[in-house]
DOPAGU-555645 format. One line per 8 residues: number of its first residue (from 1); for each residue x negated, y negated, z of C-alpha. Coordinates in Angstrom, 3 decimals, padded with zeros to 6 digits, always signed. Layout:
NUM> X Y Z  ... $
END
This chain:
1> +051.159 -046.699 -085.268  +051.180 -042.948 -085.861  +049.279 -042.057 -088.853  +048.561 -039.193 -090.983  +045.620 -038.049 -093.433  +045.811 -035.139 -095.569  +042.635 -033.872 -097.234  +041.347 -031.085 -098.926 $
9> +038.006 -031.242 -100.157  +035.578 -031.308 -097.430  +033.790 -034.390 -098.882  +037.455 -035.955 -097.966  +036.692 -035.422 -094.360  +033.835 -037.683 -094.214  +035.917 -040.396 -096.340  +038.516 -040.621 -093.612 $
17> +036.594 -039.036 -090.389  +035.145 -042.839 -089.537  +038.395 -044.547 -090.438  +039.874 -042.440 -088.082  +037.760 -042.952 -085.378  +038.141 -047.037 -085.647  +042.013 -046.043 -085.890  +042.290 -044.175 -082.141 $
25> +039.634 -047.075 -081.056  +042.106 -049.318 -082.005  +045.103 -047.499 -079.875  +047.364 -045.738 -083.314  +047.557 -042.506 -083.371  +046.119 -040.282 -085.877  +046.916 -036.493 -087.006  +045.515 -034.618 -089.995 $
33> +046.369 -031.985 -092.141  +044.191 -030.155 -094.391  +043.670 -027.487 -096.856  +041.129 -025.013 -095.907  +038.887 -025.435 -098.841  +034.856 -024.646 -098.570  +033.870 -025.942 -094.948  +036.449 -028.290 -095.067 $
41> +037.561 -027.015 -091.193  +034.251 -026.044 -090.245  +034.039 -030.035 -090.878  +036.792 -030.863 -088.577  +035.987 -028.416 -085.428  +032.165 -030.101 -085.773  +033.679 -033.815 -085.449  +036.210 -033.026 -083.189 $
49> +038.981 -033.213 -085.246  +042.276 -031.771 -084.409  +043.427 -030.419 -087.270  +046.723 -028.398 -088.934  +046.320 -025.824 -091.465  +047.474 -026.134 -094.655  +047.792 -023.149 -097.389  +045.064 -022.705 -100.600 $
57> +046.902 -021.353 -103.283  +045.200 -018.635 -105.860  +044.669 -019.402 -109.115  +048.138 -017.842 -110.789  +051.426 -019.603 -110.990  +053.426 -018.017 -108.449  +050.268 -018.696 -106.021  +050.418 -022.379 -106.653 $
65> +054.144 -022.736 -106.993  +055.074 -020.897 -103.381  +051.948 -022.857 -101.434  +053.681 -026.325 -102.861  +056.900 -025.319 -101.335  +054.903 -024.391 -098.082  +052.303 -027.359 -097.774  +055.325 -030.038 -098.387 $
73> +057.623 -028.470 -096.099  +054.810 -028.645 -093.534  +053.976 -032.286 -094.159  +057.739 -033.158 -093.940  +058.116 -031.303 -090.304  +054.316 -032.905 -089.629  +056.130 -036.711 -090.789  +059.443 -035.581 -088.525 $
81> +057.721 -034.404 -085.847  +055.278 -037.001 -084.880  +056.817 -040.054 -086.283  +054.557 -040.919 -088.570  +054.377 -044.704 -090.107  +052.317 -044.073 -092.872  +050.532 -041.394 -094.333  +046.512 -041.323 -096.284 $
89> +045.493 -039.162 -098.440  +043.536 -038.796 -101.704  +046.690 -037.900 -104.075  +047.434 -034.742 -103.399  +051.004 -033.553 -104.385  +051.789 -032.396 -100.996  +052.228 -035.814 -099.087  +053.455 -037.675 -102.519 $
97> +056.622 -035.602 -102.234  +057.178 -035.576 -098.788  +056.152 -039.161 -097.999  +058.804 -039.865 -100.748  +061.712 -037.462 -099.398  +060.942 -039.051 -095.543  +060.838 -042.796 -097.155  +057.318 -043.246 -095.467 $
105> +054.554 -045.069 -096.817  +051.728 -043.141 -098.581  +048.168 -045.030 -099.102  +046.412 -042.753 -101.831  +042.499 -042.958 -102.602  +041.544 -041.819 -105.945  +037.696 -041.309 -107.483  +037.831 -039.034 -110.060 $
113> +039.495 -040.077 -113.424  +040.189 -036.606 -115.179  +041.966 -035.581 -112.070  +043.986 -038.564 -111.847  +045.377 -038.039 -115.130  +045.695 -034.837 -114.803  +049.113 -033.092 -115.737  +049.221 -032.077 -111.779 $
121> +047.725 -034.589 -109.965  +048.651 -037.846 -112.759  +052.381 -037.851 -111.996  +052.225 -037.777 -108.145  +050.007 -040.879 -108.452  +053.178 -042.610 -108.871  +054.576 -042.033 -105.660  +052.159 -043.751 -103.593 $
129> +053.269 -047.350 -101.562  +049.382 -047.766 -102.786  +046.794 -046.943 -104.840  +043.445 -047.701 -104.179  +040.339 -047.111 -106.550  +036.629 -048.268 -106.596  +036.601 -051.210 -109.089  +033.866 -048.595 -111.533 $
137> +037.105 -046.334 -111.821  +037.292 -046.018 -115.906  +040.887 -045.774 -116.580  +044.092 -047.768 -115.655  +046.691 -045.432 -113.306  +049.253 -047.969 -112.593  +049.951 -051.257 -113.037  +050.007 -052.344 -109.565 $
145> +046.962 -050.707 -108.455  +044.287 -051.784 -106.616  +040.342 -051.695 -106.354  +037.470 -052.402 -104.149  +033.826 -052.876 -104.379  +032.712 -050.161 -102.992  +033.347 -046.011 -104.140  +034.313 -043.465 -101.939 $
153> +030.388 -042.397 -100.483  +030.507 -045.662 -098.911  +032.961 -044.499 -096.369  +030.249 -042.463 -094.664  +026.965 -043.182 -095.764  +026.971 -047.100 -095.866  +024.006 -048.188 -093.550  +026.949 -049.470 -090.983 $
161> +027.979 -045.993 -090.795  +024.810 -043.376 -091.086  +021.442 -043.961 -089.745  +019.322 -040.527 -090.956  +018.107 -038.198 -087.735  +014.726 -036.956 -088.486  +014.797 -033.391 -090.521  +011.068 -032.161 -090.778 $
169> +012.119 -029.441 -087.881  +015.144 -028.844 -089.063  +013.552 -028.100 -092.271  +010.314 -026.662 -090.870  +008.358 -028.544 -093.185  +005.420 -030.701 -092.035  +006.432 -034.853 -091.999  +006.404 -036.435 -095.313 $
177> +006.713 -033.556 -096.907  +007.865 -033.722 -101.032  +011.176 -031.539 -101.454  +013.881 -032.006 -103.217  +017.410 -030.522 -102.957  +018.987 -028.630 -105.875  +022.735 -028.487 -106.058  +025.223 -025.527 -107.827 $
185> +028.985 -025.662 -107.453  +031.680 -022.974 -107.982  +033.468 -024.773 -110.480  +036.585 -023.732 -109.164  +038.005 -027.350 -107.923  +040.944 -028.596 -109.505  +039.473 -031.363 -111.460  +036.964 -028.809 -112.575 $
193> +039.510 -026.627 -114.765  +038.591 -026.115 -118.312  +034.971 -027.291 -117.389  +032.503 -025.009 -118.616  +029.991 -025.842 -115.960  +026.165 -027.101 -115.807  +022.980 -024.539 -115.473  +023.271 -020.899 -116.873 $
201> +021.830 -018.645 -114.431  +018.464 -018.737 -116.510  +018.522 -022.823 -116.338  +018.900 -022.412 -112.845  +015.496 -020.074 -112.334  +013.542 -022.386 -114.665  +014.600 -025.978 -112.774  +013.886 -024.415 -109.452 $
209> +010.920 -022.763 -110.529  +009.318 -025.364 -112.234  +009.972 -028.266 -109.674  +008.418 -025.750 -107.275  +005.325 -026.565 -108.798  +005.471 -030.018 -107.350  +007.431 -030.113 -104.257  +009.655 -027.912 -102.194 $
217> +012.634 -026.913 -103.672  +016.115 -026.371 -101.230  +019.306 -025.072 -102.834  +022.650 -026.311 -101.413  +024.878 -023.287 -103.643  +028.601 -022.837 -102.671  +028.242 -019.760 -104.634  +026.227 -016.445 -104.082 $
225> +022.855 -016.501 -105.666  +020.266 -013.547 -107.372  +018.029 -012.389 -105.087  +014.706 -014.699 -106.637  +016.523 -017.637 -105.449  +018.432 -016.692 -102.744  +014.763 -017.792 -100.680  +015.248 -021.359 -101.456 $
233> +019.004 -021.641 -099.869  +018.771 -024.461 -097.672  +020.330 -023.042 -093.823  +021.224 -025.791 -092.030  +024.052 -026.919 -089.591  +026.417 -028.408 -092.421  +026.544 -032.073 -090.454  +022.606 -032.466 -091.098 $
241> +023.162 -032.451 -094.790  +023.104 -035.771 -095.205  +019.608 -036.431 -092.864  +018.212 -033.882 -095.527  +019.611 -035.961 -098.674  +017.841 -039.229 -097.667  +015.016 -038.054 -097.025  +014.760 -036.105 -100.395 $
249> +011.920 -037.114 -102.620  +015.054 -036.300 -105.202  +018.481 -034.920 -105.649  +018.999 -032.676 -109.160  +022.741 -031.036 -108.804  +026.587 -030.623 -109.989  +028.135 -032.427 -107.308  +028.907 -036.061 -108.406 $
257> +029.601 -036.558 -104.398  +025.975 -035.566 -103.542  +024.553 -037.145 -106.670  +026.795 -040.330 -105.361  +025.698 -039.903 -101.761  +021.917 -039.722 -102.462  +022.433 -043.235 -104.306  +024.326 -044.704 -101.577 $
265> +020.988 -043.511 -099.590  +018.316 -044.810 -101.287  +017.778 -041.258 -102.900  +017.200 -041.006 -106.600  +019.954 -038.554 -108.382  +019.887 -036.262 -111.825  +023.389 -035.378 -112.105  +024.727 -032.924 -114.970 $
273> +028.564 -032.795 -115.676  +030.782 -032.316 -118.707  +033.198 -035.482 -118.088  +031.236 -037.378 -115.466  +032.864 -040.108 -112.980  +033.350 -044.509 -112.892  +031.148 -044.161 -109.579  +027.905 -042.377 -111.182 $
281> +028.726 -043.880 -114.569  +027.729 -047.631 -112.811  +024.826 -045.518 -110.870  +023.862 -044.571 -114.162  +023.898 -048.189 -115.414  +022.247 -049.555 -112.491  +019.238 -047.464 -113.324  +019.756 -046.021 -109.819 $
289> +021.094 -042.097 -111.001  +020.328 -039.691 -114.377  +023.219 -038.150 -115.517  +023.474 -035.018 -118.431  +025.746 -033.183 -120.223  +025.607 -029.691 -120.515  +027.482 -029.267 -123.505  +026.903 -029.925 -127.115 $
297> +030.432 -030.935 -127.811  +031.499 -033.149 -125.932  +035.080 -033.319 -127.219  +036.608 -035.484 -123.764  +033.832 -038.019 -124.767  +035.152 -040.450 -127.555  +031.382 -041.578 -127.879  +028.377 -041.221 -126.262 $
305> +027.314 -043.865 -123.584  +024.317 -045.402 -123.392  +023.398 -043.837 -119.688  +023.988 -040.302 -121.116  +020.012 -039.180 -121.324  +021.030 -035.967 -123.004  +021.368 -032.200 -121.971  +020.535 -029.657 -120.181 $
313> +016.745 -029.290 -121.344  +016.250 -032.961 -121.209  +017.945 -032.530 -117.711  +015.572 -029.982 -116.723  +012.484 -032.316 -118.112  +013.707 -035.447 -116.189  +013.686 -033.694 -112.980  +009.990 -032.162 -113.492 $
321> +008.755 -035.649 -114.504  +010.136 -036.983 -111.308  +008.817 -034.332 -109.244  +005.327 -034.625 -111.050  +004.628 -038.028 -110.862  +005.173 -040.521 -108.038  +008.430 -043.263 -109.758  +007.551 -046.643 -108.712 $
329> +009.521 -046.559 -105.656  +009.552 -050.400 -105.170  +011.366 -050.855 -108.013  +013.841 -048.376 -107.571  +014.473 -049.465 -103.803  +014.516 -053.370 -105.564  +017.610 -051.865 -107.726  +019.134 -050.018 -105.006 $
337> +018.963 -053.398 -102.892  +020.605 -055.640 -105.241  +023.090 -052.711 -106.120  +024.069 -052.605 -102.299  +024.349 -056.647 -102.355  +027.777 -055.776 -103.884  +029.259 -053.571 -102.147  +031.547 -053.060 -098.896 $
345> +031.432 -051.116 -095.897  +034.932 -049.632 -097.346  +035.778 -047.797 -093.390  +036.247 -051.506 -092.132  +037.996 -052.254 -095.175  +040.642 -049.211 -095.401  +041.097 -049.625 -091.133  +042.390 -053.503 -092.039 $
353> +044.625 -052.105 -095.042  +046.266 -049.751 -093.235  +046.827 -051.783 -089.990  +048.055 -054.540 -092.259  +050.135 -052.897 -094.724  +051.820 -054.009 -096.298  +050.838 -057.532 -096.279  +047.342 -055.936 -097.231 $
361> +048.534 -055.455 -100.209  +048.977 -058.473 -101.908  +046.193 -059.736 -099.698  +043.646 -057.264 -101.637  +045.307 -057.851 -105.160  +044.855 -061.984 -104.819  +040.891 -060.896 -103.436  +038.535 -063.239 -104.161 $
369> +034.377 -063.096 -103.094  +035.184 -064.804 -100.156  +037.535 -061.882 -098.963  +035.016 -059.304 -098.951  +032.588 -061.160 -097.328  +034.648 -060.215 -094.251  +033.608 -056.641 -094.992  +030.348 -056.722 -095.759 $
END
Protein backbone atom coordinates (compact mmCIF):
# COMPACT_ATOMS: atom_id res chain seq x y z
CA UNK A 1 0.00 0.00 0.00
CA UNK A 2 0.96 3.67 -0.19
CA UNK A 3 0.33 5.38 2.98
CA UNK A 4 0.32 8.73 4.41
CA UNK A 5 0.78 10.34 8.04
CA UNK A 6 0.24 13.84 8.76
CA UNK A 7 1.45 15.24 12.08
CA UNK A 8 2.07 18.28 13.72
CA UNK A 9 3.15 18.19 17.11
CA UNK A 10 6.51 16.80 17.41
CA UNK A 11 5.41 14.30 20.12
CA UNK A 12 3.27 12.97 16.90
CA UNK A 13 6.48 12.00 15.27
CA UNK A 14 7.46 9.52 17.75
CA UNK A 15 3.70 8.09 17.76
CA UNK A 16 3.98 7.17 14.11
CA UNK A 17 8.00 7.17 13.48
CA UNK A 18 8.06 3.18 14.65
CA UNK A 19 4.83 2.36 12.86
CA UNK A 20 6.39 3.58 9.99
CA UNK A 21 9.38 1.83 10.11
CA UNK A 22 7.44 -1.77 10.55
CA UNK A 23 5.31 -0.29 7.50
CA UNK A 24 8.49 0.04 4.77
CA UNK A 25 9.77 -3.36 6.63
CA UNK A 26 6.78 -4.75 5.56
CA UNK A 27 7.16 -3.52 1.67
CA UNK A 28 4.02 -0.33 1.69
CA UNK A 29 5.07 2.69 1.12
CA UNK A 30 4.99 5.50 3.44
CA UNK A 31 5.12 9.50 2.95
CA UNK A 32 4.55 12.18 5.58
CA UNK A 33 3.50 15.51 5.82
CA UNK A 34 3.90 17.77 8.63
CA UNK A 35 3.47 21.09 10.14
CA UNK A 36 6.59 22.68 11.23
CA UNK A 37 5.71 23.13 14.81
CA UNK A 38 8.62 23.25 17.72
CA UNK A 39 11.29 20.57 16.52
CA UNK A 40 8.78 18.78 14.88
CA UNK A 41 11.32 18.62 11.51
CA UNK A 42 14.35 18.75 13.42
CA UNK A 43 12.54 15.30 14.52
CA UNK A 44 12.20 14.01 11.09
CA UNK A 45 15.82 14.96 9.50
CA UNK A 46 17.25 13.08 12.96
CA UNK A 47 15.19 9.73 12.09
CA UNK A 48 15.55 9.91 8.63
CA UNK A 49 12.36 10.86 7.70
CA UNK A 50 11.51 12.28 4.40
CA UNK A 51 9.30 14.74 5.01
CA UNK A 52 6.89 17.63 3.12
CA UNK A 53 6.30 20.90 4.59
CA UNK A 54 3.24 21.96 5.63
CA UNK A 55 2.23 25.78 6.60
CA UNK A 56 1.77 27.06 10.61
CA UNK A 57 -0.73 29.54 10.57
CA UNK A 58 -0.52 32.80 13.07
CA UNK A 59 -2.78 33.26 15.55
CA UNK A 60 -5.47 35.76 13.59
CA UNK A 61 -8.25 34.62 11.37
CA UNK A 62 -7.07 35.36 8.05
CA UNK A 63 -3.70 33.43 9.18
CA UNK A 64 -5.61 30.31 9.96
CA UNK A 65 -8.23 30.57 7.27
CA UNK A 66 -5.55 31.01 4.12
CA UNK A 67 -3.02 28.09 5.70
CA UNK A 68 -6.37 25.66 5.67
CA UNK A 69 -6.85 26.40 2.08
CA UNK A 70 -3.00 25.78 1.58
CA UNK A 71 -2.33 22.62 3.86
CA UNK A 72 -5.58 20.76 2.22
CA UNK A 73 -4.76 21.62 -1.18
CA UNK A 74 -1.32 20.14 -0.47
CA UNK A 75 -2.61 16.93 1.07
CA UNK A 76 -5.05 16.52 -1.91
CA UNK A 77 -2.01 16.89 -4.64
CA UNK A 78 0.15 14.69 -1.82
CA UNK A 79 -3.17 11.87 -2.02
CA UNK A 80 -3.15 12.45 -6.15
CA UNK A 81 0.22 12.31 -6.56
CA UNK A 82 1.40 9.26 -4.84
CA UNK A 83 -1.65 7.18 -4.79
CA UNK A 84 -2.23 6.97 -1.52
CA UNK A 85 -4.61 4.06 0.08
CA UNK A 86 -5.09 5.43 3.27
CA UNK A 87 -4.05 8.22 5.17
CA UNK A 88 -2.99 8.53 9.50
CA UNK A 89 -3.09 11.20 11.29
CA UNK A 90 -4.08 12.53 14.73
CA UNK A 91 -7.32 14.64 13.54
CA UNK A 92 -6.12 17.37 12.10
CA UNK A 93 -8.52 19.27 9.71
CA UNK A 94 -6.17 19.15 6.90
CA UNK A 95 -6.36 15.35 5.89
CA UNK A 96 -10.21 15.09 7.24
CA UNK A 97 -11.15 17.27 4.28
CA UNK A 98 -9.03 16.06 1.77
CA UNK A 99 -9.19 12.35 2.62
CA UNK A 100 -13.00 13.07 2.27
CA UNK A 101 -12.90 15.12 -1.17
CA UNK A 102 -10.30 12.11 -2.65
CA UNK A 103 -12.77 9.27 -1.08
CA UNK A 104 -9.63 7.79 0.76
CA UNK A 105 -9.60 6.28 4.00
CA UNK A 106 -8.42 8.37 7.01
CA UNK A 107 -7.35 6.40 10.40
CA UNK A 108 -7.38 9.30 13.10
CA UNK A 109 -5.64 8.92 16.68
CA UNK A 110 -7.01 11.11 19.27
CA UNK A 111 -5.59 11.69 23.15
CA UNK A 112 -6.64 14.77 24.27
CA UNK A 113 -10.41 15.29 25.11
CA UNK A 114 -10.78 19.22 25.13
CA UNK A 115 -9.27 19.20 21.72
CA UNK A 116 -11.44 16.63 20.41
CA UNK A 117 -14.40 18.53 21.20
CA UNK A 118 -13.16 21.38 20.31
CA UNK A 119 -15.23 23.76 17.92
CA UNK A 120 -12.12 23.20 15.33
CA UNK A 121 -10.88 20.03 15.78
CA UNK A 122 -14.62 18.21 17.18
CA UNK A 123 -16.33 18.38 13.78
CA UNK A 124 -13.48 16.97 11.59
CA UNK A 125 -13.52 13.97 13.96
CA UNK A 126 -16.37 12.93 11.95
CA UNK A 127 -14.73 12.42 8.84
CA UNK A 128 -12.45 9.76 9.76
CA UNK A 129 -13.03 5.83 8.17
CA UNK A 130 -11.71 5.43 12.03
CA UNK A 131 -11.29 6.64 15.18
CA UNK A 132 -9.09 5.28 17.54
CA UNK A 133 -8.68 6.34 21.32
CA UNK A 134 -6.91 4.84 24.44
CA UNK A 135 -9.75 3.08 26.37
CA UNK A 136 -8.86 6.06 29.62
CA UNK A 137 -10.17 8.65 26.92
CA UNK A 138 -13.05 10.50 29.17
CA UNK A 139 -15.60 11.43 26.70
CA UNK A 140 -17.62 9.64 23.90
CA UNK A 141 -16.65 11.22 20.12
CA UNK A 142 -18.63 8.94 18.02
CA UNK A 143 -20.59 6.17 18.20
CA UNK A 144 -18.58 3.87 16.23
CA UNK A 145 -15.35 4.58 17.74
CA UNK A 146 -12.84 2.56 18.90
CA UNK A 147 -10.25 2.06 21.85
CA UNK A 148 -7.23 0.22 22.90
CA UNK A 149 -5.37 -0.58 25.97
CA UNK A 150 -2.71 1.25 25.64
CA UNK A 151 -2.36 5.57 25.24
CA UNK A 152 -0.44 7.20 22.81
CA UNK A 153 3.35 7.14 24.88
CA UNK A 154 3.17 3.57 24.31
CA UNK A 155 3.93 3.97 20.69
CA UNK A 156 7.52 4.86 21.52
CA UNK A 157 8.45 4.21 24.87
CA UNK A 158 6.92 0.66 25.48
CA UNK A 159 9.94 -1.58 26.59
CA UNK A 160 9.50 -3.37 22.91
CA UNK A 161 10.31 -0.12 21.50
CA UNK A 162 12.98 2.00 23.80
CA UNK A 163 15.74 0.54 25.74
CA UNK A 164 17.44 3.89 27.66
CA UNK A 165 21.31 4.66 26.36
CA UNK A 166 23.28 5.66 29.30
CA UNK A 167 23.12 9.71 29.96
CA UNK A 168 25.65 10.48 32.89
CA UNK A 169 28.07 12.01 29.94
CA UNK A 170 25.64 13.37 28.18
CA UNK A 171 24.61 15.07 31.25
CA UNK A 172 28.08 15.46 32.76
CA UNK A 173 26.92 14.37 35.96
CA UNK A 174 28.70 11.60 37.89
CA UNK A 175 26.57 7.90 37.65
CA UNK A 176 23.66 7.70 39.88
CA UNK A 177 23.42 10.98 40.19
CA UNK A 178 19.75 12.53 41.77
CA UNK A 179 18.27 15.10 39.10
CA UNK A 180 15.22 15.67 38.09
CA UNK A 181 13.83 17.37 34.94
CA UNK A 182 11.53 20.40 35.17
CA UNK A 183 9.20 21.07 32.30
CA UNK A 184 7.55 24.76 30.98
CA UNK A 185 5.50 24.96 27.81
CA UNK A 186 4.50 27.96 25.62
CA UNK A 187 0.99 27.47 25.96
CA UNK A 188 0.44 28.31 22.56
CA UNK A 189 -0.89 24.70 21.21
CA UNK A 190 -4.24 24.52 20.01
CA UNK A 191 -5.77 22.54 22.73
CA UNK A 192 -4.09 24.99 25.02
CA UNK A 193 -6.36 28.14 24.01
CA UNK A 194 -8.12 29.83 26.79
CA UNK A 195 -5.73 27.96 29.26
CA UNK A 196 -4.26 30.21 31.62
CA UNK A 197 -1.18 28.13 32.13
CA UNK A 198 0.76 26.45 35.23
CA UNK A 199 3.86 28.28 37.19
CA UNK A 200 4.06 32.19 37.28
CA UNK A 201 7.49 33.15 36.64
CA UNK A 202 8.01 33.44 40.55
CA UNK A 203 6.57 29.63 40.98
CA UNK A 204 8.97 28.73 38.53
CA UNK A 205 12.25 30.27 40.59
CA UNK A 206 10.92 28.79 43.85
CA UNK A 207 10.28 24.91 42.39
CA UNK A 208 13.64 25.00 40.74
CA UNK A 209 15.28 26.55 43.50
CA UNK A 210 14.07 24.61 46.14
CA UNK A 211 14.40 21.06 44.51
CA UNK A 212 17.97 22.27 43.94
CA UNK A 213 18.45 21.72 47.41
CA UNK A 214 18.10 18.02 46.91
CA UNK A 215 19.07 17.01 43.53
CA UNK A 216 20.01 18.52 40.23
CA UNK A 217 17.55 20.36 38.63
CA UNK A 218 17.38 20.37 34.34
CA UNK A 219 14.81 22.56 32.60
CA UNK A 220 13.34 21.30 29.29
CA UNK A 221 11.55 25.19 28.44
CA UNK A 222 10.16 25.69 24.86
CA UNK A 223 10.13 29.21 25.88
CA UNK A 224 12.97 31.80 26.67
CA UNK A 225 13.86 31.93 30.29
CA UNK A 226 15.31 34.97 32.94
CA UNK A 227 18.71 34.89 33.17
CA UNK A 228 18.75 32.95 37.05
CA UNK A 229 17.40 30.02 35.32
CA UNK A 230 18.52 30.10 32.06
CA UNK A 231 21.77 27.86 33.88
CA UNK A 232 19.61 24.94 34.46
CA UNK A 233 18.36 24.55 30.58
CA UNK A 234 19.00 21.10 29.85
CA UNK A 235 21.31 21.14 26.12
CA UNK A 236 21.02 18.05 24.73
CA UNK A 237 20.62 16.44 21.20
CA UNK A 238 16.64 16.44 21.23
CA UNK A 239 16.59 12.34 20.47
CA UNK A 240 18.36 11.74 24.02
CA UNK A 241 15.42 13.22 25.78
CA UNK A 242 13.93 10.32 26.54
CA UNK A 243 17.44 8.40 28.00
CA UNK A 244 17.35 11.58 30.33
CA UNK A 245 13.51 11.03 31.40
CA UNK A 246 14.07 7.43 32.66
CA UNK A 247 16.66 7.92 34.34
CA UNK A 248 15.16 10.95 36.28
CA UNK A 249 14.92 10.52 39.99
CA UNK A 250 11.51 12.63 38.95
CA UNK A 251 9.65 14.49 36.32
CA UNK A 252 7.69 17.94 37.69
CA UNK A 253 6.30 19.77 34.30
CA UNK A 254 3.30 21.07 31.91
CA UNK A 255 3.60 18.59 29.34
CA UNK A 256 1.00 15.77 29.90
CA UNK A 257 3.23 13.88 27.03
CA UNK A 258 6.39 14.02 29.24
CA UNK A 259 4.45 13.58 32.45
CA UNK A 260 2.84 10.44 30.35
CA UNK A 261 6.20 9.33 29.00
CA UNK A 262 8.05 9.30 32.38
CA UNK A 263 5.13 6.84 33.57
CA UNK A 264 5.37 4.69 30.65
CA UNK A 265 9.22 4.62 31.92
CA UNK A 266 9.15 3.74 35.23
CA UNK A 267 9.66 7.54 36.12
CA UNK A 268 7.48 9.10 38.75
CA UNK A 269 5.48 12.37 37.30
CA UNK A 270 3.94 15.76 39.09
CA UNK A 271 1.96 17.11 36.37
CA UNK A 272 0.05 20.61 36.68
CA UNK A 273 -2.71 21.47 34.06
CA UNK A 274 -6.01 23.33 34.06
CA UNK A 275 -8.21 20.49 32.22
CA UNK A 276 -5.88 17.52 32.47
CA UNK A 277 -6.12 14.27 30.08
CA UNK A 278 -7.99 10.26 30.27
CA UNK A 279 -4.19 9.06 29.97
CA UNK A 280 -2.71 10.90 33.24
CA UNK A 281 -6.15 10.90 34.83
CA UNK A 282 -5.71 6.67 35.09
CA UNK A 283 -1.80 7.52 35.92
CA UNK A 284 -3.20 9.52 38.52
CA UNK A 285 -5.45 6.67 39.75
CA UNK A 286 -2.90 4.11 39.50
CA UNK A 287 -0.90 5.97 42.07
CA UNK A 288 1.80 6.04 39.37
CA UNK A 289 1.62 10.25 38.47
CA UNK A 290 0.60 13.64 40.75
CA UNK A 291 -1.38 15.84 38.94
CA UNK A 292 -2.42 19.85 40.04
CA UNK A 293 -4.37 22.49 39.06
CA UNK A 294 -3.20 25.79 38.85
CA UNK A 295 -6.28 27.54 39.10
CA UNK A 296 -8.73 28.23 41.81
CA UNK A 297 -11.72 28.00 39.58
CA UNK A 298 -11.86 25.39 37.93
CA UNK A 299 -14.98 26.16 35.90
CA UNK A 300 -14.27 23.06 32.93
CA UNK A 301 -14.25 20.77 36.08
CA UNK A 302 -17.92 19.75 37.04
CA UNK A 303 -16.30 18.38 40.37
CA UNK A 304 -13.22 17.72 41.72
CA UNK A 305 -11.67 14.15 41.33
CA UNK A 306 -10.30 12.30 43.80
CA UNK A 307 -6.55 12.22 42.09
CA UNK A 308 -6.60 16.08 41.98
CA UNK A 309 -3.93 16.70 45.08
CA UNK A 310 -4.54 20.40 44.83
CA UNK A 311 -2.61 23.51 43.42
CA UNK A 312 0.10 25.06 42.65
CA UNK A 313 1.70 25.37 46.28
CA UNK A 314 0.73 21.89 47.11
CA UNK A 315 2.34 21.17 43.62
CA UNK A 316 5.41 22.85 44.54
CA UNK A 317 5.42 20.85 48.14
CA UNK A 318 4.88 17.40 46.46
CA UNK A 319 7.81 17.79 44.31
CA UNK A 320 10.24 18.94 47.32
CA UNK A 321 8.97 15.97 49.39
CA UNK A 322 9.91 13.70 46.58
CA UNK A 323 13.14 15.19 46.01
CA UNK A 324 13.86 15.18 49.89
CA UNK A 325 13.15 11.90 50.80
CA UNK A 326 13.89 8.61 49.04
CA UNK A 327 9.69 7.15 47.88
CA UNK A 328 9.70 3.54 48.42
CA UNK A 329 10.71 2.70 45.03
CA UNK A 330 9.60 -1.00 45.25
CA UNK A 331 6.33 -0.12 45.59
CA UNK A 332 6.08 2.30 43.02
CA UNK A 333 7.95 -0.05 40.42
CA UNK A 334 5.23 -2.96 41.99
CA UNK A 335 2.40 -0.38 40.63
CA UNK A 336 4.09 0.47 37.54
CA UNK A 337 4.43 -3.45 36.89
CA UNK A 338 0.95 -4.42 37.31
CA UNK A 339 -0.08 -1.09 35.46
CA UNK A 340 2.07 -2.32 32.39
CA UNK A 341 0.36 -5.97 32.77
CA UNK A 342 -2.46 -4.17 30.86
CA UNK A 343 -1.30 -2.62 28.34
CA UNK A 344 -0.19 -3.10 24.52
CA UNK A 345 2.72 -2.46 22.54
CA UNK A 346 0.14 -0.12 20.44
CA UNK A 347 3.11 0.17 17.15
CA UNK A 348 2.34 -3.65 16.55
CA UNK A 349 -1.15 -2.97 17.09
CA UNK A 350 -1.77 0.23 14.71
CA UNK A 351 0.82 -1.71 11.86
CA UNK A 352 -2.04 -4.76 11.93
CA UNK A 353 -4.99 -2.07 11.76
CA UNK A 354 -3.82 -0.39 9.06
CA UNK A 355 -2.62 -3.41 6.96
CA UNK A 356 -5.99 -4.93 7.73
CA UNK A 357 -8.37 -2.24 7.33
CA UNK A 358 -10.91 -2.45 7.10
CA UNK A 359 -11.62 -5.81 8.36
CA UNK A 360 -9.59 -4.42 11.47
CA UNK A 361 -12.24 -2.71 12.24
CA UNK A 362 -14.83 -4.78 13.33
CA UNK A 363 -12.06 -7.11 14.38
CA UNK A 364 -10.98 -4.43 17.20
CA UNK A 365 -14.68 -3.43 18.08
CA UNK A 366 -15.71 -7.41 18.81
CA UNK A 367 -11.94 -7.42 20.96
CA UNK A 368 -11.91 -9.59 23.58
CA UNK A 369 -8.60 -10.37 26.21
CA UNK A 370 -7.64 -12.95 24.05
CA UNK A 371 -7.13 -10.43 21.07
CA UNK A 372 -4.65 -8.38 22.69
CA UNK A 373 -2.73 -11.00 23.90
CA UNK A 374 -1.44 -11.04 20.30
CA UNK A 375 -0.01 -7.61 21.06
CA UNK A 376 1.38 -7.79 24.10
Amino acid sequence: MNILFVTGHPAQVHNFRNVRAELIRDGHRVFWLTTPKDIATNLLETYDIPYIRLQKAAKSAWSRMRVMIHNTILVIRTIFRNHIDVCVTRTDPYTAIAAWICRVPNIMLQDTEHAATSRLQGPFARFGSAYLEPECFAVKVREDELRFPGNIELFYVHPKRFSASSIWNLLQIAPNTRYAIVRFVKWDAFHDANLVGGFSLDQKRQLVQRLSKHLRVFISSESELPADLEPYRIRIPIEHMHDVQASATLFVGESATMASESVVMGTPAIYIDEVGRGYTDEEAREQLLWMYRPVANRKLLKSEPSWISGGVEECIEKAVELAAINYDSKIYAQRHKEWMRNKIDCTAFLTWFIENYPESVQKTREADETFWQHFK
